[in-house]
C-alpha positions in Angstrom: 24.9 -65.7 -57.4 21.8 -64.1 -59.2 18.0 -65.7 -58.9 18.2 -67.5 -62.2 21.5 -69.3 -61.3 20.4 -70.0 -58.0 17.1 -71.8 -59.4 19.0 -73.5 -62.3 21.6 -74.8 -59.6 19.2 -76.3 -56.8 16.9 -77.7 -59.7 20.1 -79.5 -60.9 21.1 -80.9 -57.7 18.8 -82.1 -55.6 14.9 -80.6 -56.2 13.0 -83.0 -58.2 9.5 -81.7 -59.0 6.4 -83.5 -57.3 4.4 -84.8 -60.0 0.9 -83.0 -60.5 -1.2 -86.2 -60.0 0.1 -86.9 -56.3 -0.6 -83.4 -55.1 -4.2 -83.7 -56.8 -4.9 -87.1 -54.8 -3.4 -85.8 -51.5 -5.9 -83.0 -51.5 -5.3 -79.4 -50.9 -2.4 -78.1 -48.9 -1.8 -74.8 -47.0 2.0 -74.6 -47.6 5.1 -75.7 -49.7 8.3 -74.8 -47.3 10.5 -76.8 -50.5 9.0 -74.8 -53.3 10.9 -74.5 -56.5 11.5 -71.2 -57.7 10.3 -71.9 -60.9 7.4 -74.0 -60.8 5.2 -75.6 -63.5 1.9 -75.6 -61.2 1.2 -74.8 -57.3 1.7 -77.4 -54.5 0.3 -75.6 -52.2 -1.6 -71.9 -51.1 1.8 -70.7 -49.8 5.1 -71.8 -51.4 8.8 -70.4 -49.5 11.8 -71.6 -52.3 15.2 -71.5 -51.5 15.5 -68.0 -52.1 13.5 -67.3 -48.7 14.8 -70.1 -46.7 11.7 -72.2 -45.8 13.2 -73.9 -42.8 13.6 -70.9 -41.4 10.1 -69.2 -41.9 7.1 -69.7 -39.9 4.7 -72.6 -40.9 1.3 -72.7 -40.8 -1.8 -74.9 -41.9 -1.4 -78.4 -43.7 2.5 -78.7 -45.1 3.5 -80.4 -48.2 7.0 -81.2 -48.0 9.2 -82.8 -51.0 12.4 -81.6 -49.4 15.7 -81.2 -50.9 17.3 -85.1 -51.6 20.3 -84.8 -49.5 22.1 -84.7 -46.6 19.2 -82.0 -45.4 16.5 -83.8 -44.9 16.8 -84.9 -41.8 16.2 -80.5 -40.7 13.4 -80.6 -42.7 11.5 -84.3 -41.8 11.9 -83.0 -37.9 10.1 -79.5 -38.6 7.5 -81.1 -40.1 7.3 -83.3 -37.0 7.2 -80.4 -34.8 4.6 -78.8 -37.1 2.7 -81.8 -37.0 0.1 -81.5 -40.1 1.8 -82.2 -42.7 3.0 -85.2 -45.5 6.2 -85.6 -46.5 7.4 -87.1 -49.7 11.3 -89.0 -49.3 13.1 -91.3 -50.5 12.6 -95.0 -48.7 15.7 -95.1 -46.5 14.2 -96.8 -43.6 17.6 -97.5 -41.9 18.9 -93.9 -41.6 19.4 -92.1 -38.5 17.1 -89.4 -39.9 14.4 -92.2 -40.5 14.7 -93.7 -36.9 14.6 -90.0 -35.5 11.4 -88.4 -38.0 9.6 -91.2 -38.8 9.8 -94.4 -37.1 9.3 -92.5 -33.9 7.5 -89.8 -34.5 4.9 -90.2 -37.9 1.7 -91.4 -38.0 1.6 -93.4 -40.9 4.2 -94.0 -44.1 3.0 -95.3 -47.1 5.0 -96.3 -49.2 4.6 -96.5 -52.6 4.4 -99.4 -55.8 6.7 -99.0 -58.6 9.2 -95.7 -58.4 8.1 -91.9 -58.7 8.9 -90.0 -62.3 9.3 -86.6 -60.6 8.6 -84.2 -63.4 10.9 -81.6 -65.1 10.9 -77.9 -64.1 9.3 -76.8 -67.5 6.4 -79.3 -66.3 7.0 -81.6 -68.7 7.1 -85.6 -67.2 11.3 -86.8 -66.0 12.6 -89.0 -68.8 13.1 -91.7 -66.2 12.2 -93.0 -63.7 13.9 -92.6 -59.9 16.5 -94.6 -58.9 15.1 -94.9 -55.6 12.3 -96.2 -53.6 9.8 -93.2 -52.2 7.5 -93.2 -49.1 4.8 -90.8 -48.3 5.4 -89.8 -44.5 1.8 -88.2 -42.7 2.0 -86.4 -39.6 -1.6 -86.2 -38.2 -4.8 -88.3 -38.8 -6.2 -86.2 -41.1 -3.0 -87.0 -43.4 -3.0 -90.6 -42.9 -6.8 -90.3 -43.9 -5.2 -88.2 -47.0 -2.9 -91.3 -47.8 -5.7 -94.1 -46.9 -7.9 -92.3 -49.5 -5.5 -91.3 -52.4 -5.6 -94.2 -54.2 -1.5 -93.7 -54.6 -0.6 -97.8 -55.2 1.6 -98.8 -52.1 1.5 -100.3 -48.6 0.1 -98.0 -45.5 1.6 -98.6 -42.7 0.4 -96.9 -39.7 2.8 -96.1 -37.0 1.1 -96.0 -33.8 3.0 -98.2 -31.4 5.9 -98.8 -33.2 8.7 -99.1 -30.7 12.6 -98.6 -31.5 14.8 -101.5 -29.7 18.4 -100.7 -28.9 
């Protein structure tokens, strides 16, 4: 499969483009392990696509992370939790194994957010709808729960310190 198809495929399945305004209120971020290959504006310094594997690729600095919407992002939520700097942009499945593993017992904070997300198009332009799913901002590190306290992003923060799993 050539670069082109490759980019026209994951766009089509399962990357749906972070909306300019959100990365502008979360402040400035080092790297963008979910990059798309074609993308209407930065998200970060650094940006690996899926041409380069991301997972698999050192990370360094502060990590924005709007990972691929399927079956993968419980790889990706627990190498951001390694990392630990980082904010993570999912959708609101709070009863998922992934969820219980990467976030309840691991985050810092999850805010998560009023009204649902219109991820934009890959030409830039704004989604024609918007998601059919709830999203949550996930922070790993105080300086990214400080990010999500001061964004002004419409939701409930929820810090996670002492949050204890039963059963």
């Amino acid at each position: 499969m050539n670069v082109e198809a490759i980019g026209r495929t994951a766009s089509s399945r399962d990357e749906w483009l972070t909306p300019p305004w959100m990365i502008r209120a979360l402040g400035e971020f080092d790297l963008d392990p979910c990059a798309p290959v074609e993308r209407p504006w930065p998200t970060a310094k650094m940006h690996y696509t899926i041409l380069n594997d991301g997972l698999s690729q050192p990370w360094r600095g502060r990590v924005w992370l709007n990972p691929p919407y399927g079956r993968e992002v419980g790889k990706w939520l627990r190498r951001l939790a390694e990392h630990g700097d980082g904010i993570a942009l999912i959708f609101a499945r709070t009863e998922t194994l992934f969820f219980f593993d990467w976030v309840w017992s691991q985050a810092d904070a999850a805010l998560f957010l009023r009204g649902r997300i219109r991820f934009s198009n890959p030409d830039g332009s704004p989604g024609n709808h918007s998601a059919t799913f709830p999203s949550v901002l996930i922070a790993y590190g105080e300086r990214n729960v400080k990010a999500l306290e001061d964004s002004g992003i419409p939701g409930c923060l929820i810090r996670l310190e002492g949050a204890r799993i039963i059963g």
